[in-house]
PDB file of N, CA, C and O in Angstrom:
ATOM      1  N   UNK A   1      -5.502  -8.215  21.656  1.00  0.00           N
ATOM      2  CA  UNK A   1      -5.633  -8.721  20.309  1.00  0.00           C
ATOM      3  C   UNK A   1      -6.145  -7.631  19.368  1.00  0.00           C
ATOM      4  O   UNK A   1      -5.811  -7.812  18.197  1.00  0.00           O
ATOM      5  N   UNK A   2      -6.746  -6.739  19.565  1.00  0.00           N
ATOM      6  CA  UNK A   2      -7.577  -6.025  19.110  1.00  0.00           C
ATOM      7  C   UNK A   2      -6.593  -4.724  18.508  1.00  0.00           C
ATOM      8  O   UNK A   2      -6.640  -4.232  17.380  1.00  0.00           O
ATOM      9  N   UNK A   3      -5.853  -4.413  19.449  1.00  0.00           N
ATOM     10  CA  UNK A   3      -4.306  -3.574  19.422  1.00  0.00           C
ATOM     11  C   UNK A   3      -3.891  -3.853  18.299  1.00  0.00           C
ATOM     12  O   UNK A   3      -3.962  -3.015  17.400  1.00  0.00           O
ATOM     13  N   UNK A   4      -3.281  -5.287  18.057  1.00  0.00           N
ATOM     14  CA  UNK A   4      -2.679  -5.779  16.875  1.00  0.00           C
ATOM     15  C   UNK A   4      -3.194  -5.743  15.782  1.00  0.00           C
ATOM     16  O   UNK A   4      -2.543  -5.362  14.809  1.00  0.00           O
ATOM     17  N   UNK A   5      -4.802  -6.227  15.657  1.00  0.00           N
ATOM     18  CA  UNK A   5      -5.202  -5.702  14.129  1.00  0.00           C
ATOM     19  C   UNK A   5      -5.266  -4.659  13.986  1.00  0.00           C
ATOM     20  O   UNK A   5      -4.802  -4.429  12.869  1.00  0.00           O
ATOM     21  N   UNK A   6      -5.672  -3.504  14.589  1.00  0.00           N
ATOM     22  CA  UNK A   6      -5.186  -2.117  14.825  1.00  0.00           C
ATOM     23  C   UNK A   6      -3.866  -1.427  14.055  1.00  0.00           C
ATOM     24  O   UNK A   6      -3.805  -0.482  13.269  1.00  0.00           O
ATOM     25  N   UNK A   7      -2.956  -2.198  14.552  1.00  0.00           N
ATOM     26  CA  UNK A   7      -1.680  -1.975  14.087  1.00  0.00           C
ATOM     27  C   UNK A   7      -1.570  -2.755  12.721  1.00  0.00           C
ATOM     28  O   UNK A   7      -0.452  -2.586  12.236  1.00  0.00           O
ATOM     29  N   UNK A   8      -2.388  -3.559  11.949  1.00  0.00           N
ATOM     30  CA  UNK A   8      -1.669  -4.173  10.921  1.00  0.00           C
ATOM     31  C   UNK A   8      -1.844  -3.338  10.221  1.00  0.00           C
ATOM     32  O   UNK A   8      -0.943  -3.201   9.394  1.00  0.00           O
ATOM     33  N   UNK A   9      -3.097  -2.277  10.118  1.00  0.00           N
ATOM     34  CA  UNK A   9      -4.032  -1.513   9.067  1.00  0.00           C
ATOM     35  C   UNK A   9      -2.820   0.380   9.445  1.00  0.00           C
ATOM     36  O   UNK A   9      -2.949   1.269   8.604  1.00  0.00           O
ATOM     37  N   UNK A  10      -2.105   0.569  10.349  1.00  0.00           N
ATOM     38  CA  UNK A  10      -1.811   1.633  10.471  1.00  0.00           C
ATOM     39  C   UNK A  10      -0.287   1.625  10.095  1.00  0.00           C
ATOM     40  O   UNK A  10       0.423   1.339  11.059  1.00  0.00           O
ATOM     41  N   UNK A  11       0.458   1.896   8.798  1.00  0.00           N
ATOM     42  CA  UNK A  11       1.258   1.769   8.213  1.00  0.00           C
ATOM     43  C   UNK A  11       1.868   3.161   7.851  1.00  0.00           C
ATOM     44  O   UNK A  11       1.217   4.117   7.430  1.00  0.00           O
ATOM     45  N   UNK A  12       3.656   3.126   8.151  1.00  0.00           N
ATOM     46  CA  UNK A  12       4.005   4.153   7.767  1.00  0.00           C
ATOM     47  C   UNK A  12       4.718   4.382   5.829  1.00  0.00           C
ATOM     48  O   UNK A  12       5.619   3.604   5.517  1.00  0.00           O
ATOM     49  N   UNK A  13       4.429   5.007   5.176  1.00  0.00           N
ATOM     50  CA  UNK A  13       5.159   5.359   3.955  1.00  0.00           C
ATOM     51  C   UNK A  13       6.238   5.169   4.418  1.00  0.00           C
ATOM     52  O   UNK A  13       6.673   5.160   5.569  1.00  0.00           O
ATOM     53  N   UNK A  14       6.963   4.902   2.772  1.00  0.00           N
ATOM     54  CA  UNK A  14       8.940   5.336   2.727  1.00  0.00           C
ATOM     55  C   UNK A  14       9.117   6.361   2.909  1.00  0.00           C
ATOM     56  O   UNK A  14      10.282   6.557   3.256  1.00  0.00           O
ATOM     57  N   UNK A  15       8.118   7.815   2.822  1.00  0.00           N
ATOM     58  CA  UNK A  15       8.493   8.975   2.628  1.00  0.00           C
ATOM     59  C   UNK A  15       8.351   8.899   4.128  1.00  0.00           C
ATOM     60  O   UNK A  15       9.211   9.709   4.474  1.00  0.00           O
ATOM     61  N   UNK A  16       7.814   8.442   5.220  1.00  0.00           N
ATOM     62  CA  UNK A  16       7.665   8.545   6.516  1.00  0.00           C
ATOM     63  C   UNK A  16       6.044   9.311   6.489  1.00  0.00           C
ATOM     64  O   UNK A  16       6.058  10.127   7.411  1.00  0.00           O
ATOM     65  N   UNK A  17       4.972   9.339   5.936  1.00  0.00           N
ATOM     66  CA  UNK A  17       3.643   9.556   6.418  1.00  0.00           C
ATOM     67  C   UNK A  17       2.544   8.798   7.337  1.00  0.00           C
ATOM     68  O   UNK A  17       1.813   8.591   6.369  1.00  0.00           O
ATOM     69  N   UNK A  18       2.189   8.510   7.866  1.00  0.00           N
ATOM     70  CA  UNK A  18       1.227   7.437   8.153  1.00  0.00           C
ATOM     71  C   UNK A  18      -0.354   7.802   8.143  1.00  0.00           C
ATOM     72  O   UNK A  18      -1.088   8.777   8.305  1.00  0.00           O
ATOM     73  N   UNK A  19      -0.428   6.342   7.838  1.00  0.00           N
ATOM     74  CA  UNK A  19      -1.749   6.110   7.130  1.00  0.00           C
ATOM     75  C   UNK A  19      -2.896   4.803   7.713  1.00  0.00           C
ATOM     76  O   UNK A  19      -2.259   3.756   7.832  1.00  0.00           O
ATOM     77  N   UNK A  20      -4.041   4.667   8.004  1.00  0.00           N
ATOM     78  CA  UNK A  20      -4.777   3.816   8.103  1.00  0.00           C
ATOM     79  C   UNK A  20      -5.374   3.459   6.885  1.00  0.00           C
ATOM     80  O   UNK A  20      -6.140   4.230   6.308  1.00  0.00           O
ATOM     81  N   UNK A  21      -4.967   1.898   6.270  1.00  0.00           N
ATOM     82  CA  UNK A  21      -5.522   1.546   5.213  1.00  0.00           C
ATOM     83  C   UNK A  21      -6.962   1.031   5.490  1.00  0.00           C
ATOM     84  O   UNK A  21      -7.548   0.666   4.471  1.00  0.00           O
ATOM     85  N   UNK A  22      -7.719   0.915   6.757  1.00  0.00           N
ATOM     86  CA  UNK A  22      -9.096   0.765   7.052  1.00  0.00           C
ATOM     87  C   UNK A  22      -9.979   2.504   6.208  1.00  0.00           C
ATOM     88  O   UNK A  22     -11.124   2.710   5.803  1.00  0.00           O
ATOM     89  N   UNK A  23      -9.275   3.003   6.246  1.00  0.00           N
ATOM     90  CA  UNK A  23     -10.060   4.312   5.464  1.00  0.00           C
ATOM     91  C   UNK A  23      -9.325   4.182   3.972  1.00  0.00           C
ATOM     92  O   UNK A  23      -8.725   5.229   3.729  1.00  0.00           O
ATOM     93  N   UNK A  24      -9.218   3.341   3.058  1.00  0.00           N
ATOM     94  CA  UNK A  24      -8.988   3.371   1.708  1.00  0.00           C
ATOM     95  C   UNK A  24      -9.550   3.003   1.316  1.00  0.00           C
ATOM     96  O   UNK A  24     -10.560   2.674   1.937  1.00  0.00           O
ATOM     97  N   UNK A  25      -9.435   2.712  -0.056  1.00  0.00           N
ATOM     98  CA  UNK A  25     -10.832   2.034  -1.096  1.00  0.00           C
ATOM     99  C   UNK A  25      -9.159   0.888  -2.187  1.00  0.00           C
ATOM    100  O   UNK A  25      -8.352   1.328  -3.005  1.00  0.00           O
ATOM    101  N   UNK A  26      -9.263  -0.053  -1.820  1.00  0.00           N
ATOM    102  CA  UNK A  26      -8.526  -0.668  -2.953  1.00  0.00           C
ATOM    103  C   UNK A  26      -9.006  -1.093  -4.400  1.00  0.00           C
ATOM    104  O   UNK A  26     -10.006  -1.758  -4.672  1.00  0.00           O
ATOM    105  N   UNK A  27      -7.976  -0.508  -5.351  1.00  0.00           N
ATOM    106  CA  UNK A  27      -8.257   0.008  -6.180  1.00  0.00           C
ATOM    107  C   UNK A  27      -7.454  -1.179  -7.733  1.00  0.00           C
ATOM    108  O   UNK A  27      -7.837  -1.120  -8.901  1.00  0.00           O
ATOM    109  N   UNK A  28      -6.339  -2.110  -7.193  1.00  0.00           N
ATOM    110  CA  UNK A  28      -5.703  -2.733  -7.874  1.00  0.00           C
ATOM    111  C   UNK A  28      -5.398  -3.760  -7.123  1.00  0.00           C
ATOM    112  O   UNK A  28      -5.380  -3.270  -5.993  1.00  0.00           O
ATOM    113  N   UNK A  29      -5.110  -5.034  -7.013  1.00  0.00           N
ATOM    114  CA  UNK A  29      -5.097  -6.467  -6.349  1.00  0.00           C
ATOM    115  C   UNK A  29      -4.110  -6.981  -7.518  1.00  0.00           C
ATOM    116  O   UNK A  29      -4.609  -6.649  -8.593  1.00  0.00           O
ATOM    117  N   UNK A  30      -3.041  -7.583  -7.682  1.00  0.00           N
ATOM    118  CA  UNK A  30      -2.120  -8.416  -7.885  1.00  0.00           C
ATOM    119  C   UNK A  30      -1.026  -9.467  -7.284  1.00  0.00           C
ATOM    120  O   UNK A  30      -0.883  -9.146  -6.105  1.00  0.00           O
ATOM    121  N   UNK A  31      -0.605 -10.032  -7.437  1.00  0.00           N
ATOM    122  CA  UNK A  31       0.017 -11.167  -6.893  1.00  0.00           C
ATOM    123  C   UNK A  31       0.497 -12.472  -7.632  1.00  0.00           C
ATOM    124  O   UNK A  31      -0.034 -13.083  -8.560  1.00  0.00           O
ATOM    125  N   UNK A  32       1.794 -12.739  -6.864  1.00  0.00           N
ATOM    126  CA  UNK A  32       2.244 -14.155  -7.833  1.00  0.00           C
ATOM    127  C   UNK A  32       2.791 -14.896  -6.377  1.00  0.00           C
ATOM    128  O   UNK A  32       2.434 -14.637  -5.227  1.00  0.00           O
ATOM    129  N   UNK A  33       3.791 -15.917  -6.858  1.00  0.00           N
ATOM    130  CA  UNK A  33       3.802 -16.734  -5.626  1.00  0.00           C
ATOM    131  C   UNK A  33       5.245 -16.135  -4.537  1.00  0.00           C
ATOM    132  O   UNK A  33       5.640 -16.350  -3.391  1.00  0.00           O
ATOM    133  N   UNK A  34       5.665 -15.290  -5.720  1.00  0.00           N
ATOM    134  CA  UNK A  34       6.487 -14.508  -4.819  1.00  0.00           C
ATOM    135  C   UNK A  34       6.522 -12.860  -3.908  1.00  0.00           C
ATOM    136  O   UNK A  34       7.375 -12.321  -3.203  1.00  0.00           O
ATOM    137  N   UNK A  35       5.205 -12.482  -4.342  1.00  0.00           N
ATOM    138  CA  UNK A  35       4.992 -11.094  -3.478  1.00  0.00           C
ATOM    139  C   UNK A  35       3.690 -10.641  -3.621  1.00  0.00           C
ATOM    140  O   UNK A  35       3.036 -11.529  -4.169  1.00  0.00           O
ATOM    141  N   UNK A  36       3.113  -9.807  -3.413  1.00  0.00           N
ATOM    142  CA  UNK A  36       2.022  -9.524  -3.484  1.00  0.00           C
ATOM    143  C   UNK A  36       2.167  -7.810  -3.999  1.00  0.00           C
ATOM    144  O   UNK A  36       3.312  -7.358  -4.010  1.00  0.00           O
ATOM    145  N   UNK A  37       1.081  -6.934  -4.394  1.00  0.00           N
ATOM    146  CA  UNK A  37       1.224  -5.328  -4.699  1.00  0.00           C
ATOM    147  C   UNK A  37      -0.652  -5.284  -4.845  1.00  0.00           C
ATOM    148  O   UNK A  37      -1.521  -5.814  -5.537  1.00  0.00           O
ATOM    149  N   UNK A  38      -0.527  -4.086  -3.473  1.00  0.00           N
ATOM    150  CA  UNK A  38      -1.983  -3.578  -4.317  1.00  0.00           C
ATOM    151  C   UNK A  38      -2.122  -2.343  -4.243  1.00  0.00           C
ATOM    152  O   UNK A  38      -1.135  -1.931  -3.634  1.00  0.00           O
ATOM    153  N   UNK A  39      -2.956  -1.282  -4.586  1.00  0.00           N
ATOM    154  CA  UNK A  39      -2.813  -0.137  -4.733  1.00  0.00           C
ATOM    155  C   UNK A  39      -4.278   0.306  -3.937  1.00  0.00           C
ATOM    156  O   UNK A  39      -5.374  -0.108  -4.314  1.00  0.00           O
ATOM    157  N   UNK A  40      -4.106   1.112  -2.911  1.00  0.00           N
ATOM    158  CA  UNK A  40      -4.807   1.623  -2.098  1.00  0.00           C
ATOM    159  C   UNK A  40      -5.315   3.317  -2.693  1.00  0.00           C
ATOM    160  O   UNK A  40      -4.489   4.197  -2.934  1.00  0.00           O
ATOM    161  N   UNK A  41      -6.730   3.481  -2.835  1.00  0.00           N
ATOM    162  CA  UNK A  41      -6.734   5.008  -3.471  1.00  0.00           C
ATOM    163  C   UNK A  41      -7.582   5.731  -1.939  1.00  0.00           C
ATOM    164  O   UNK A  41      -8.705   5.435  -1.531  1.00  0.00           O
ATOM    165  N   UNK A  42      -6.572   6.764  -1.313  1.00  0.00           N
ATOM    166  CA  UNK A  42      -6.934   7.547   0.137  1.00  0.00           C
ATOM    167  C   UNK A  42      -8.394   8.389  -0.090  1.00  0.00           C
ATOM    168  O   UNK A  42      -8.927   8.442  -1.198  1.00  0.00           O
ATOM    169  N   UNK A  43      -8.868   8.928   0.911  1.00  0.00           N
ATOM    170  CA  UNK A  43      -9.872   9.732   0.557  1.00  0.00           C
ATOM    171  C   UNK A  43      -9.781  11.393   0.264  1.00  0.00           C
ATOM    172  O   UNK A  43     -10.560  12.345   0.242  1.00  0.00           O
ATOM    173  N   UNK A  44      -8.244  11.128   0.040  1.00  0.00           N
ATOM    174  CA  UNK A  44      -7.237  12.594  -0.351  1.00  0.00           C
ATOM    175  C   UNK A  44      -7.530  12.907  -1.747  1.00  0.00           C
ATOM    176  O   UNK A  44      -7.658  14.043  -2.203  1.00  0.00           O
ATOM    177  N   UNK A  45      -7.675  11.237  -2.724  1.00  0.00           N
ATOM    178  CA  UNK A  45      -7.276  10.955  -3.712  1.00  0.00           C
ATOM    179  C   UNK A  45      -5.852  10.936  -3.899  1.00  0.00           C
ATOM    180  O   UNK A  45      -5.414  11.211  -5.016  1.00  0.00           O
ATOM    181  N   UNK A  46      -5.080  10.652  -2.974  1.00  0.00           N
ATOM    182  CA  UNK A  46      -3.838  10.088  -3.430  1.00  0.00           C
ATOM    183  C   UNK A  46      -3.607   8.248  -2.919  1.00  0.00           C
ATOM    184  O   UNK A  46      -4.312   7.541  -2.200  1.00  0.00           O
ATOM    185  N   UNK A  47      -2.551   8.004  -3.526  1.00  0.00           N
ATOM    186  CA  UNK A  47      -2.816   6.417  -3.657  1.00  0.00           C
ATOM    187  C   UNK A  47      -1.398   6.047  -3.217  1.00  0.00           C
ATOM    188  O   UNK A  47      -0.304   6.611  -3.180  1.00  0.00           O
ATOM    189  N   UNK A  48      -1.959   4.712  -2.863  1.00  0.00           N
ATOM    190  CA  UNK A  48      -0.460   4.079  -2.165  1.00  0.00           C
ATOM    191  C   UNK A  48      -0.328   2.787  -2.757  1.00  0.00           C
ATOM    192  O   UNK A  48      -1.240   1.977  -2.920  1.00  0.00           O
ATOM    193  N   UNK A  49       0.999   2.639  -3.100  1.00  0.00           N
ATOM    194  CA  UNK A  49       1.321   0.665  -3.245  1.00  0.00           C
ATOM    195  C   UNK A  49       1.352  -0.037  -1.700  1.00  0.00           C
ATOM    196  O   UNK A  49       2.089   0.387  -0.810  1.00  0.00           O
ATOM    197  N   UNK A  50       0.541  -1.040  -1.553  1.00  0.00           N
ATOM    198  CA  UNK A  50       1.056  -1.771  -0.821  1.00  0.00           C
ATOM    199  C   UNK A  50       2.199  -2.974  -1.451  1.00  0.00           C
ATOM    200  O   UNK A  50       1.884  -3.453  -2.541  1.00  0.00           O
ATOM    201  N   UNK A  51       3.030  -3.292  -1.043  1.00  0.00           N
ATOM    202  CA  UNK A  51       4.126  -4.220  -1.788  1.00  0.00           C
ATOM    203  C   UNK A  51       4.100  -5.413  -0.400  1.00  0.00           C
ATOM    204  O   UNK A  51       4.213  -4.887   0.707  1.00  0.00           O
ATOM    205  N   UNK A  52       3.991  -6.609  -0.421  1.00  0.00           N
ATOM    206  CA  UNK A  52       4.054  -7.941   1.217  1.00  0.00           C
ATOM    207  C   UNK A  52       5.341  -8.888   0.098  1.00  0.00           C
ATOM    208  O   UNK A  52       5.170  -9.501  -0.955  1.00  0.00           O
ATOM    209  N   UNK A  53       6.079  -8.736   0.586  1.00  0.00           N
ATOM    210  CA  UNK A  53       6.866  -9.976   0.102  1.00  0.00           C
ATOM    211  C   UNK A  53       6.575 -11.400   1.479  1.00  0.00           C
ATOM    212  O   UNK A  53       6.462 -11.528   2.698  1.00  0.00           O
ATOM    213  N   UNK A  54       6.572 -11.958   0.596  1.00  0.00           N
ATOM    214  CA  UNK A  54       5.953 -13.789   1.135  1.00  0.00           C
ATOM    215  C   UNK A  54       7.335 -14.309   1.942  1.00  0.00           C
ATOM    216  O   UNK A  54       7.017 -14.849   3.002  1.00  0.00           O
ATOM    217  N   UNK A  55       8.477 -14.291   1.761  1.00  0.00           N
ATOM    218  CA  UNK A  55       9.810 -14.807   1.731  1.00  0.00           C
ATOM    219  C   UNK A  55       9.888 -13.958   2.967  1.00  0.00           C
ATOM    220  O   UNK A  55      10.121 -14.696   3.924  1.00  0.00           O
ATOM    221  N   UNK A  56       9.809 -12.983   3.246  1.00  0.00           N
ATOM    222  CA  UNK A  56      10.066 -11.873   4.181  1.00  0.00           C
ATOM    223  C   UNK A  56       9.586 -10.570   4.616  1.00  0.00           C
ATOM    224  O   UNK A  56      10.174  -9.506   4.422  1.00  0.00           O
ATOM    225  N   UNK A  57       8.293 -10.753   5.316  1.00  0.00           N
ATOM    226  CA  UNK A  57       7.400 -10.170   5.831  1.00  0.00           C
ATOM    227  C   UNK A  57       7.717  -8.520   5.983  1.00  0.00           C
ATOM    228  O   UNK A  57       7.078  -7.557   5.560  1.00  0.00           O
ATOM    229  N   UNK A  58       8.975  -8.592   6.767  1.00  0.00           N
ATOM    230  CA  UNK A  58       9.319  -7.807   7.474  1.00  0.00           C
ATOM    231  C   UNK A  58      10.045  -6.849   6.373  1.00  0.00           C
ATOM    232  O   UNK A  58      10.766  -5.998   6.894  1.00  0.00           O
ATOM    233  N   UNK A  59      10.001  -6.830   5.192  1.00  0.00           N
ATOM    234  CA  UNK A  59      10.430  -6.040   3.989  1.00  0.00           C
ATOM    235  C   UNK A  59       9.101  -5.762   3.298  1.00  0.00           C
ATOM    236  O   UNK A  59       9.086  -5.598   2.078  1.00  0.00           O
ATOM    237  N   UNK A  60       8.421  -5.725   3.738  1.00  0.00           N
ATOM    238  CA  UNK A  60       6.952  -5.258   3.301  1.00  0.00           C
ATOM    239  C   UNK A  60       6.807  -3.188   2.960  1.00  0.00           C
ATOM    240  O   UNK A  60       7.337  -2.321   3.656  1.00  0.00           O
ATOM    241  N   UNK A  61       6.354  -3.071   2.309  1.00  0.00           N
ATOM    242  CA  UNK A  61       6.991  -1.758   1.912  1.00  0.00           C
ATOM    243  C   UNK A  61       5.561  -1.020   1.767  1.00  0.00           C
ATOM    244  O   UNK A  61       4.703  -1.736   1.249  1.00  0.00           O
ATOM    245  N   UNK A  62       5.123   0.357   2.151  1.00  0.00           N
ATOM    246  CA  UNK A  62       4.167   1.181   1.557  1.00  0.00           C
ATOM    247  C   UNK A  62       4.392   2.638   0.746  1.00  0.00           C
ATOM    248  O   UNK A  62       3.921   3.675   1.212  1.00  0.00           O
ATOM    249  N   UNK A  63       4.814   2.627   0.054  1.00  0.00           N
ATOM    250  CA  UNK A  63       5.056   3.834  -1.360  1.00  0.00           C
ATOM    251  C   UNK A  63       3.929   4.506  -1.406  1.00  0.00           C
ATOM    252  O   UNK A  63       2.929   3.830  -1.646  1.00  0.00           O
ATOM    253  N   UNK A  64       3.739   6.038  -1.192  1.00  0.00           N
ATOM    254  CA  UNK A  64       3.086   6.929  -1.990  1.00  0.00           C
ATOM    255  C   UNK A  64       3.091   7.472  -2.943  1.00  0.00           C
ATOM    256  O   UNK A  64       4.095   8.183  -2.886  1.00  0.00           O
ATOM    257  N   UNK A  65       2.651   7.618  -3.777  1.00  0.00           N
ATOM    258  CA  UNK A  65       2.654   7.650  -5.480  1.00  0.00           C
ATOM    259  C   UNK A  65       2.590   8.590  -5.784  1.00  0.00           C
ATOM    260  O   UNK A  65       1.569   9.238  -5.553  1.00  0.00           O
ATOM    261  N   UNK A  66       3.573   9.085  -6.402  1.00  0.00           N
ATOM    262  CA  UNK A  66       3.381  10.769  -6.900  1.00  0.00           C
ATOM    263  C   UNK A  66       2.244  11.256  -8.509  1.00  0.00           C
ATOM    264  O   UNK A  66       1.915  10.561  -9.470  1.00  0.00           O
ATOM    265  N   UNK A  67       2.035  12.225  -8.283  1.00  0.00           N
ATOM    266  CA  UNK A  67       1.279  12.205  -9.580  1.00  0.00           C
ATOM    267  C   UNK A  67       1.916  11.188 -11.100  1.00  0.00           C
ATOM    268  O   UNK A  67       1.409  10.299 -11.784  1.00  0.00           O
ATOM    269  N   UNK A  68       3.424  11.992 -11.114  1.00  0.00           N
ATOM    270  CA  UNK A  68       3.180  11.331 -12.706  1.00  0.00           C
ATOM    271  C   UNK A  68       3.676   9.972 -12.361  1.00  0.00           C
ATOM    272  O   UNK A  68       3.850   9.361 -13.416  1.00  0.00           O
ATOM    273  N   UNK A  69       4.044   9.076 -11.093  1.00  0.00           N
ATOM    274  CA  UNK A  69       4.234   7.432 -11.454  1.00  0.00           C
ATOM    275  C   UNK A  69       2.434   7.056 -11.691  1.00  0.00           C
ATOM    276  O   UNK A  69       1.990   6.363 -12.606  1.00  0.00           O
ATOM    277  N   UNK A  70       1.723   7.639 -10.741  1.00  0.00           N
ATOM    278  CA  UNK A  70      -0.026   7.276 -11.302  1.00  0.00           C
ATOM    279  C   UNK A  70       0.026   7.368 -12.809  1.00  0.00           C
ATOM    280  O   UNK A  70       0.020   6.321 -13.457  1.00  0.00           O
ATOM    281  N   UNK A  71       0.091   8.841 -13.575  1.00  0.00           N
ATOM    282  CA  UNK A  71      -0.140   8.940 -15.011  1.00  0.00           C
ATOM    283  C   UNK A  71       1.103   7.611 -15.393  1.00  0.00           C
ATOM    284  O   UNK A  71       0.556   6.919 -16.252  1.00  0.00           O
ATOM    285  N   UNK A  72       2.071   7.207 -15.182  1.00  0.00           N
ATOM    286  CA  UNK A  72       2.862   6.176 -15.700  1.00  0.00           C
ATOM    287  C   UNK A  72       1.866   4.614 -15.927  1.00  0.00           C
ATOM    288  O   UNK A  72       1.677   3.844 -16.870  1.00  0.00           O
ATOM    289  N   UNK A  73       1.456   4.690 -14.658  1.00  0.00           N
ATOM    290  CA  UNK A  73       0.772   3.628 -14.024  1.00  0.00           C
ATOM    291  C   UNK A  73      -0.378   3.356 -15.572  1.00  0.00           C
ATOM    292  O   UNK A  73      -0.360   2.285 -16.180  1.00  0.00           O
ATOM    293  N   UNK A  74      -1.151   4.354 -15.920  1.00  0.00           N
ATOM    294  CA  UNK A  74      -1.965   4.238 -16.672  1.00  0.00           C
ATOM    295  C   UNK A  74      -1.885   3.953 -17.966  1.00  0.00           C
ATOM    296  O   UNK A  74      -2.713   3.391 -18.682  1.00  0.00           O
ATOM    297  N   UNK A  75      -1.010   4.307 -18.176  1.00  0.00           N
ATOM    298  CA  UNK A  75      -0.044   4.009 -19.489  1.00  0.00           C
ATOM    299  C   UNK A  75      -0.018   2.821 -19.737  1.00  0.00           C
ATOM    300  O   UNK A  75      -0.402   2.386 -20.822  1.00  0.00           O
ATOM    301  N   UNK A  76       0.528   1.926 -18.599  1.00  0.00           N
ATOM    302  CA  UNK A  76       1.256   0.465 -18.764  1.00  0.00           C
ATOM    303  C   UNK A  76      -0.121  -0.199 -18.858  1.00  0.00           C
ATOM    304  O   UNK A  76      -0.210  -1.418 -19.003  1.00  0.00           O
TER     305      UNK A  76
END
């Protein structure tokens, strides 16, 4: 059992990096009834979306954020 929560927290990027989100600091929390997005900031200082779609787990996505989508990010 212990394996498995293990594994929920150790996630690979689209770019293919991997990462333990037990060492992040979350930094943004949103959600509606159709997906969820939160933004994880590393102890790199670089930051990740988490994206969970509700409908389909298994399309759950982790994006690393390049500098200027962050400066975008701030904007909006």
């Amino acid at each position: 059992m212990e394996s498995n929560m293990n594994n929920m927290y150790n996630i690979s990027t689209t770019c293919g990096r991997k990462f333990d989100l037990r060492n992040t600091e979350k930094v943004i929390e949103k959600s509606n009834s159709l997906f969820s997005y939160n933004i994880h900031k590393l102890n790199t200082g670089e930051f990740i979306i988490e994206e969970k779609f509700y409908a389909n787990p298994y399309n759950n996505r982790y994006i690393l954020l390049t500098d200027e989508q962050i400066e975008q990010l701030k904007l909006s």
